[in-house]
N, CA and C of each residue as an Amber inpcrd file, in Angstrom:
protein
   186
   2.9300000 -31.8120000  -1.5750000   3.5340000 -30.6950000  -2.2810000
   5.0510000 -30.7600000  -2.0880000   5.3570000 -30.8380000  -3.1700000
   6.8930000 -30.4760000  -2.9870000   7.8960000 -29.4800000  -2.5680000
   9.0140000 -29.5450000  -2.1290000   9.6420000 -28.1500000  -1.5340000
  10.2270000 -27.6460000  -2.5260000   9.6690000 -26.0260000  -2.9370000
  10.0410000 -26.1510000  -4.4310000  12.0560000 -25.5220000  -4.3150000
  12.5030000 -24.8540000  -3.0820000  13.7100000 -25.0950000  -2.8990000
  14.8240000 -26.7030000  -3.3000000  14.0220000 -27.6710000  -2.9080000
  14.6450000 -29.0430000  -3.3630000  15.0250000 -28.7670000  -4.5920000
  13.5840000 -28.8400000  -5.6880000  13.3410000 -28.9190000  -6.7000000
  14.3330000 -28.2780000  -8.0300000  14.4070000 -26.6240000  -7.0950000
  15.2520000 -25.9870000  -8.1870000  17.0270000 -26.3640000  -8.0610000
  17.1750000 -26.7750000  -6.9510000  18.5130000 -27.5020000  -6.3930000
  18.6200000 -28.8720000  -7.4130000  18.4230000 -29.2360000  -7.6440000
  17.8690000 -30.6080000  -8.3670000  18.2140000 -30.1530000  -9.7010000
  17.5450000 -28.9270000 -10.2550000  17.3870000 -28.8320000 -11.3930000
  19.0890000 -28.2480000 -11.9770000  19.4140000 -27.4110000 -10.6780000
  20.5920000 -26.8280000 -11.1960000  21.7960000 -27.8460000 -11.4540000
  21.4610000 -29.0720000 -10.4320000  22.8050000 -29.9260000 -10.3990000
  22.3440000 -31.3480000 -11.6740000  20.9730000 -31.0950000 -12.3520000
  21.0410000 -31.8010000 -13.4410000  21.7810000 -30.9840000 -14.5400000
  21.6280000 -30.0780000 -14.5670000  22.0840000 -28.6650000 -16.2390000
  23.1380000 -28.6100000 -15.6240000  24.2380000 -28.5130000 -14.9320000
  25.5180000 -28.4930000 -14.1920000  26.0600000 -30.1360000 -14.9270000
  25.4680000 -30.8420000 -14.6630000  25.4100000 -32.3030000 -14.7760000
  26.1510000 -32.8110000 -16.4600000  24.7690000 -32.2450000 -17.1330000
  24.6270000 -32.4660000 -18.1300000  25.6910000 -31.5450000 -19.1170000
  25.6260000 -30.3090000 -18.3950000  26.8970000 -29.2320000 -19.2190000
  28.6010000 -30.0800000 -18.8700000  29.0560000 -30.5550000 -18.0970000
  29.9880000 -31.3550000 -17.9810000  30.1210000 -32.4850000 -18.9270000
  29.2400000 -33.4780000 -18.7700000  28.9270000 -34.4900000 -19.8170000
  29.2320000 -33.2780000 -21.3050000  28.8990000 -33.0940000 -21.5240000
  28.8020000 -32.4670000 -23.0390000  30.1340000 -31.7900000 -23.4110000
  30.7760000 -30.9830000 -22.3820000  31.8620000 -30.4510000 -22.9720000
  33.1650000 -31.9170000 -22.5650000  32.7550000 -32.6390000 -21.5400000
  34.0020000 -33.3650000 -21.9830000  33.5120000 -34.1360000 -23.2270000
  32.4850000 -34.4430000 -23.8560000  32.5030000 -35.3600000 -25.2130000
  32.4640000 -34.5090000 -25.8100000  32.6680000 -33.5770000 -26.4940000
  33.2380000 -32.5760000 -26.7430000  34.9050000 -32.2850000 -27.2420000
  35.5540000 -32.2340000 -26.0380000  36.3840000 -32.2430000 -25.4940000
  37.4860000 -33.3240000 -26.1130000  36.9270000 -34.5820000 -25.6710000
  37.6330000 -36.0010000 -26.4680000  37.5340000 -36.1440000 -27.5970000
  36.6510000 -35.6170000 -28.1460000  36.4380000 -36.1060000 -29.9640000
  37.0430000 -34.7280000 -30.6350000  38.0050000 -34.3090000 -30.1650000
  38.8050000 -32.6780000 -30.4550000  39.6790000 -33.5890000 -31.7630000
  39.3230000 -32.8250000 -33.0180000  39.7770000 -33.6820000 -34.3540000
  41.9420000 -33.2820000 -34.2490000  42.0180000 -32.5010000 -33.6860000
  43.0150000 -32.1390000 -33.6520000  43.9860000 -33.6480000 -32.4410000
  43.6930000 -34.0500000 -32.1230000  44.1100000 -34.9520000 -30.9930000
  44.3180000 -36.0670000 -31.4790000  42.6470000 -36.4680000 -32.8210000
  42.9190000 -37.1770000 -33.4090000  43.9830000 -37.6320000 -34.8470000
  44.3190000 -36.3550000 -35.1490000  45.3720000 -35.7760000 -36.1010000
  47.0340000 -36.0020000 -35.5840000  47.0740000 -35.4360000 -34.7030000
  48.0980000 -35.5110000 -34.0160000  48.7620000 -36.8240000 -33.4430000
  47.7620000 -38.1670000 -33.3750000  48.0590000 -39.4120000 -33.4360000
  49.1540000 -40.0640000 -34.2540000  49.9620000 -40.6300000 -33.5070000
  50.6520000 -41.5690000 -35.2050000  49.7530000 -42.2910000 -35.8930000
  50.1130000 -42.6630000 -37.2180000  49.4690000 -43.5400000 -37.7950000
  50.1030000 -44.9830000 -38.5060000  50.7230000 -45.8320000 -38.0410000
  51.0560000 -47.0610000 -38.2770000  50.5940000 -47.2130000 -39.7320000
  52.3800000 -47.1450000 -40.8700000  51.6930000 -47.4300000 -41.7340000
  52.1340000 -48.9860000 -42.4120000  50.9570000 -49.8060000 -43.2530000
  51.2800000 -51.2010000 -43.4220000  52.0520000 -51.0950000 -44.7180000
  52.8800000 -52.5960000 -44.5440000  53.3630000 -52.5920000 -46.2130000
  52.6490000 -52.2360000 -47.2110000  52.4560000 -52.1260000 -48.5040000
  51.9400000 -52.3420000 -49.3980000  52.4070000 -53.2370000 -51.1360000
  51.8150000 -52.9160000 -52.0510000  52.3600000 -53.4450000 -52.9970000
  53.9030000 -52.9070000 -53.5920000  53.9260000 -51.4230000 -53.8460000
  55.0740000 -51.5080000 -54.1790000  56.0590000 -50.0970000 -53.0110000
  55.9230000 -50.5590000 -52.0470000  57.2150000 -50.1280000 -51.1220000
  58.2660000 -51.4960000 -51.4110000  58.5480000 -52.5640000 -51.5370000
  59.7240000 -52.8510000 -51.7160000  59.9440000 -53.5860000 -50.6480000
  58.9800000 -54.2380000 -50.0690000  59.3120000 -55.0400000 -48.7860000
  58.2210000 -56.1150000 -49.0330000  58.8720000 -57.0680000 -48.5200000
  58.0930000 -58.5670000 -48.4570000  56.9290000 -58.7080000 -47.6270000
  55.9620000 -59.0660000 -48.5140000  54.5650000 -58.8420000 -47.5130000
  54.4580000 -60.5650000 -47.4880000  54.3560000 -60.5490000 -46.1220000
  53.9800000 -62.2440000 -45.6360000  52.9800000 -62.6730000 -46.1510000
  52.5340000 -64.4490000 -46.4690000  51.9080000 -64.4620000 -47.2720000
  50.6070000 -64.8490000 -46.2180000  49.6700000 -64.5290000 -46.1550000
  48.1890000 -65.0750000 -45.6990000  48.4760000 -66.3750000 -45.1870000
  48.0040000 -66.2680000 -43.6650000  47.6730000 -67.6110000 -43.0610000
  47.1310000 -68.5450000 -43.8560000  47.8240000 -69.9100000 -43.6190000
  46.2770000 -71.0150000 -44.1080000  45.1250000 -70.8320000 -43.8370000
  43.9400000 -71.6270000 -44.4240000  42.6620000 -71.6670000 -43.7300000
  42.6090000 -72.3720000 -42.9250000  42.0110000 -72.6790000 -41.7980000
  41.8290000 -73.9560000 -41.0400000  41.3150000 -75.1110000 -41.7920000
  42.1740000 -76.3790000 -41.0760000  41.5540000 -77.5500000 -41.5330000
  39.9040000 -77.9130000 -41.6020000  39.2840000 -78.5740000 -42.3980000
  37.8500000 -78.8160000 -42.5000000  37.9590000 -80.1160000 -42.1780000
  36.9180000 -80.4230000 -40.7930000  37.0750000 -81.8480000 -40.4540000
  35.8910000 -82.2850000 -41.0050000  35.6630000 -83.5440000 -41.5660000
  34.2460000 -84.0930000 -42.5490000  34.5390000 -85.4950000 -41.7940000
């Protein structure tokens, strides 16, 4: 038989556990944080700047 004192000790520090886990992922995926990021923007066609041209392909050895 189990000591059911253990048991509920156990139980509280899993739901303690698990409520942590949840609000920090939560927490990190806050859209506002992700907003607030810069965003690196690339050349395009017509901004007016020289877009480098594409690597070669690699050589094909036969």
């Amino acid at each position: 038989m189990a000591c059911p004192k253990l048991t509920d000790k156990m139980k509280k520090i899993f739901i303690v556990l698990c409520m942590v886990i949840l609000n920090s992922a939560f927490i990190s995926c806050n859209p506002e944080n992700l907003a607030e990021e810069e965003v690196e923007l690339q050349a395009c066609c017509s901004d007016g700047e020289d877009i480098p041209p594409p690597p070669p392909p690699p050589p094909t050895g036969n």
